[in-house]
C-alpha positions, 0 to 999 in steps of 0.5 A: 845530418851529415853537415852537424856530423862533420862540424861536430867531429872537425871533418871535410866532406867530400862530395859530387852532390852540389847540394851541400854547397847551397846547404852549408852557403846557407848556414851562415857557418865557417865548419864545416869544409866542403869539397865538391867535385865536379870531374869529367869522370866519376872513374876511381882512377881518374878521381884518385889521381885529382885528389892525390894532386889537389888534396896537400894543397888544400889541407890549410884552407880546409882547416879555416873553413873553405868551399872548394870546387875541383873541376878537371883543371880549375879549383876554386875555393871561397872562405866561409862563411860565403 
């Protein structure tokens, strides 16, 4: 499973899928870290452009273990386990 794979290797997904965060809420779990997006565009140049502004200021958090939502203008992120 792509959750197991992440934790075991200490990686962050990152996805558009909101079924990871019901997945890894559920798992009672701080590992992995998840980053859901949830854009007005799925454009590779919009994306790029958000994650290229977000990213260095999620790196500590993603290390603790978060779930961090990235919407257009708003990042939310809760601290796992949730």
């Amino acid at each position: 499973m792509i959750t197991d794979t992440a934790e075991g290797s200490d990686r962050v997904i990152l996805t558009q899928d909101l079924d990871f965060s019901e997945i890894i809420s559920l798992s009672g779990n701080t590992k992995p870290s998840l980053i859901t997006l949830r854009l007005s565009s799925s454009r590779i140049e919009f994306v790029n452009t958000i994650l290229e502004k977000v990213l260095p200021g999620l790196e500590s958090d993603v290390r603790k273990g978060v779930i961090v939502t990235v919407e257009d203008n708003r990042i939310r992120i809760r601290k796992l386990p949730v």
